[in-house]
ZAMARGU-4260 file (C-alpha; in steps of 0.2 Angstrom, whole numbers, plus 5000, padded with zeros to 4 digits):
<rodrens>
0) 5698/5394/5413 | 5704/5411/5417 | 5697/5411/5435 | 5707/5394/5437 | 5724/5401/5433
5) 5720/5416/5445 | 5719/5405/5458 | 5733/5394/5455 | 5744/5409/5454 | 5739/5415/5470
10) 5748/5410/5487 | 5743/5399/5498 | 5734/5411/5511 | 5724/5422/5497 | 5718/5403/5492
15) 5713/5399/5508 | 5704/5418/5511 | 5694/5413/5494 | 5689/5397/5500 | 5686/5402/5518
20) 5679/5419/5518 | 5663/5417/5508 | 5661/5399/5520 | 5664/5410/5535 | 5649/5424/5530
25) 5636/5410/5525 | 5641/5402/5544 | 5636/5419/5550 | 5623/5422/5540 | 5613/5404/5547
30) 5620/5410/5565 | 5611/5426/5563 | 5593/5418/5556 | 5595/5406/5569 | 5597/5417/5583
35) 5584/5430/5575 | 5573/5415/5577 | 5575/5408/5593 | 5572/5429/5599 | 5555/5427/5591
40) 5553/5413/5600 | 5556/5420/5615 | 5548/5435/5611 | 5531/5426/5608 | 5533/5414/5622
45) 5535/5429/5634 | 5521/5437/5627 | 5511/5422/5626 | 5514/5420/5645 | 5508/5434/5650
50) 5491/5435/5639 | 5489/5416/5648 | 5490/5427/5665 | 5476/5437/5660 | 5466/5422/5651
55) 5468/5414/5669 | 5461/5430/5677 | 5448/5430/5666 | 5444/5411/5668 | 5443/5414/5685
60) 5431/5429/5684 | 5420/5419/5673 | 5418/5403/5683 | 5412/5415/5698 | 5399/5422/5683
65) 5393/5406/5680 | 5391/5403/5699 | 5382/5420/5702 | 5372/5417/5685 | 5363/5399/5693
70) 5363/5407/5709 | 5352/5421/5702 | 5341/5411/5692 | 5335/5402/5708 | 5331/5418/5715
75) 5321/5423/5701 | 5313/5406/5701 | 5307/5408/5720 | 5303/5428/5715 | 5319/5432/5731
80) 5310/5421/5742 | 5326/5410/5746 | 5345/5412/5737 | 5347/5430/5744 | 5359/5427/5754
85) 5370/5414/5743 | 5365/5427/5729 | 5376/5442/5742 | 5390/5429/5745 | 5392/5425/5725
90) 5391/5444/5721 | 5404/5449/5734 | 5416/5430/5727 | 5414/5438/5709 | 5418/5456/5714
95) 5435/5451/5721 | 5438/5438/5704 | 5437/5455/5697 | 5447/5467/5707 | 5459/5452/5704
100) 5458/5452/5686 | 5461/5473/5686 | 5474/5472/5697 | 5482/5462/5686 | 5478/5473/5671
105) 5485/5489/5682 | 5500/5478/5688 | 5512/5485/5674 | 5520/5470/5670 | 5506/5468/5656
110) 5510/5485/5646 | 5514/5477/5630 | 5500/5466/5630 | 5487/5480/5633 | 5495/5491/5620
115) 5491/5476/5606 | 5472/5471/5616 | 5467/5487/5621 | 5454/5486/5613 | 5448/5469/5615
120) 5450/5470/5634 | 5439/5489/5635 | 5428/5478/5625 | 5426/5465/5639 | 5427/5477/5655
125) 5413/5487/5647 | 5404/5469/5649 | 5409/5466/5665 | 5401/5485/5669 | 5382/5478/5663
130) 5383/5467/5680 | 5381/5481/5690 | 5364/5483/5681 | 5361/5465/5679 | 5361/5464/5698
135) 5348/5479/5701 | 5336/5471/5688 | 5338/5456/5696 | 5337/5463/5712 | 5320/5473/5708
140) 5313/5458/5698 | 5314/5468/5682 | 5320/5454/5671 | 5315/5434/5670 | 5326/5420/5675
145) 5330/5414/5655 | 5334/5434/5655 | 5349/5432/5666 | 5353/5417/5660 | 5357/5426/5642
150) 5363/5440/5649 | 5376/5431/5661 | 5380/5421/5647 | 5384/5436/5635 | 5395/5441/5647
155) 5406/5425/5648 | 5403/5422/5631 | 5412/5438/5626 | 5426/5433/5640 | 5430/5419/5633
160) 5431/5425/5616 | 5443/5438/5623 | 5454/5426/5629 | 5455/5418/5612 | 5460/5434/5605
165) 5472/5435/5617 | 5479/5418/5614 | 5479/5417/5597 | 5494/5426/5589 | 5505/5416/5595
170) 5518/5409/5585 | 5517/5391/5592 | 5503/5383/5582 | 5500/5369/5596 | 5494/5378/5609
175) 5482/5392/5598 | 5472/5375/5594 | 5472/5369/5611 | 5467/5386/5618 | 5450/5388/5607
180) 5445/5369/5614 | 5448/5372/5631 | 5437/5388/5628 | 5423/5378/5620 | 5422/5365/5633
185) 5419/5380/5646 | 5406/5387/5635
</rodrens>
């Protein structure tokens, strides 16, 4: 009751600036929470962009894997008696998918990205090292064709989970389903 005869008592413009203030600083309240959300949106989706850039590179350096690894297992099969020179044309296609992909990584534009998966992706390049050994065993008839096989197959295996991990922060619930199915359908 008190309050009431306050604001009865007060003019015109100090009724209005008790009415209007307080409607004014919730306006700008909601303004700033949806601003603050459309930044994360933005945020993530740039982010999110450039982990799909990498994905791609990677997808591209484990479809020449798979290539190489079926390649290779013929080779074994016929102990290097045909394939050899398919087997040097694969090897030489998956060598530059992967100057692609480490281009990409050195290209600065990724920075951000490698600060939060630094760890994932050294994981993965140290993957992409064993070929180099891969390809001697194979080339001196050390290891079986089912040996390669896995072996390959480790490799993309662990590229394609790094993609996930790559993928899978993202805010946008819709595409971090879709990504994993897309990566199991490759598997």
């Amino acid at each position: 009751v008190l309050m009431i005869k306050r604001l009865t008592n007060l003019p015109i413009r100090q009724k209005f600036a008790v009415i209007i203030i307080p409607l004014i600083v919730i306006i700008l309240a909601f303004d700033y929470l949806q601003v603050r959300y459309h930044y994360l949106d933005y945020s993530d989706s740039v982010r999110l962009n450039k982990a799909i850039t990498v994905g791609v590179e990677i997808n591209h350096v484990v479809h020449e894997i798979q290539k190489e690894r079926s390649i290779s297992s013929g080779f074994l099969a016929n102990e290097g008696e045909s394939f050899g020179v398919k087997l040097e044309k694969q090897r030489s296609k998956t060598d530059s998918t992967l100057d692609q992909y480490y281009n990409e990584l050195k290209s600065g534009e990724l920075d951000e990205l490698l600060a939060l998966h630094r760890t994932d992706l050294d994981e993965l390049n140290a993957y992409f090292d064993k070929l180099t050994t891969l390809r001697k065993g194979i080339d001196q008839h050390r290891i079986t064709s089912e040996e390669s096989i896995s072996r390959f197959s480790e490799i993309n295996d662990q590229a394609l989970n790094t993609v996930i991990k790559l993928i899978d922060e993202t805010r946008d619930k819709e595409i971090a389903q879709q990504i994993p199915a897309i990566i199991y359908f490759k598997k």
